[in-house]
C-alpha positions in Angstrom: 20.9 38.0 -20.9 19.1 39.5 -17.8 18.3 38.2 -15.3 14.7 36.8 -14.9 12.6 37.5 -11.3 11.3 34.3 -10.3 9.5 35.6 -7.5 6.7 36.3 -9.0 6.7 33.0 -10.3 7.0 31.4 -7.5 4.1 33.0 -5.7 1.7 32.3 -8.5 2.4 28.7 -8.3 2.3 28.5 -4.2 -1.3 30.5 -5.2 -2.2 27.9 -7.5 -2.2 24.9 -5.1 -3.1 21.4 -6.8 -4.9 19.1 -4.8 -4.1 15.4 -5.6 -7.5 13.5 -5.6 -7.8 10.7 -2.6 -8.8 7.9 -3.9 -10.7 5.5 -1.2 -10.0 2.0 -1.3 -13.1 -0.5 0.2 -12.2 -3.9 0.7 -14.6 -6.6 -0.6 -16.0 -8.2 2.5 -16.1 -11.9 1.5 -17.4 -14.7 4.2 -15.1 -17.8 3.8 -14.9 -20.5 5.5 -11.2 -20.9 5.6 -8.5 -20.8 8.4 -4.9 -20.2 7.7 -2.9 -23.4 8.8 0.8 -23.5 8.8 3.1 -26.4 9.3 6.1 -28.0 8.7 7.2 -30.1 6.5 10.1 -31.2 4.4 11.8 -29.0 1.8 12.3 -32.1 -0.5 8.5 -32.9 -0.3 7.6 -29.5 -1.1 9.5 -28.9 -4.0 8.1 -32.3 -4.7 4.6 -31.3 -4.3 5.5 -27.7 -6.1 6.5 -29.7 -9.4 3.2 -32.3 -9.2 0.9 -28.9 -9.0 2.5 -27.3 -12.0 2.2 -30.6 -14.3 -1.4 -31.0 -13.1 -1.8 -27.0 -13.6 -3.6 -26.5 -10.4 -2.5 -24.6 -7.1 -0.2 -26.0 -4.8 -3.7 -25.4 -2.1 -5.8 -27.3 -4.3 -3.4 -30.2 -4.4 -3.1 -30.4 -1.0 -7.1 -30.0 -0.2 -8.2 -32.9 -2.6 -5.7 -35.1 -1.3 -6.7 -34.3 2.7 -10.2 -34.7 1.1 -10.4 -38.2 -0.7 -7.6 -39.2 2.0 -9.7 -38.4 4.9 -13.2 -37.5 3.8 -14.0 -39.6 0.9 -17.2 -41.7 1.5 
């Protein structure tokens, strides 16, 4: 077997360039009224509150937000 000149090759594909399309990304601009809150509480209570959220098939935020709402701002 001879050997092969990959030189030539090599400049076609440098010649041959591909460019990789740039796809732009545009977040969704979405007003809500919502403020991250963070606190502390009990790991026992949260696994607690984890396990009523998945029997009631709702999020663990929803849970919390009804009960702050009929506890707090029920009429």
């Amino acid at each position: 077997m001879a050997k092969q000149d990959f030189t030539a090759l090599i400049g076609k594909a440098k010649e041959n360039q591909i460019k990789t399309p740039i796809q732009k990304v545009v977040p969704i601009k979405e007003k809500k009224d919502e403020v991250l809150f963070s606190l502390h509480i009990p790991a026992e209570k949260l696994k607690a509150l984890k396990i009523i959220s998945a029997e009631k098939d709702v999020s663990l935020k929803s849970l919390i937000n009804s009960a702050i709402d009929e506890k707090y701002f029920a009429e």
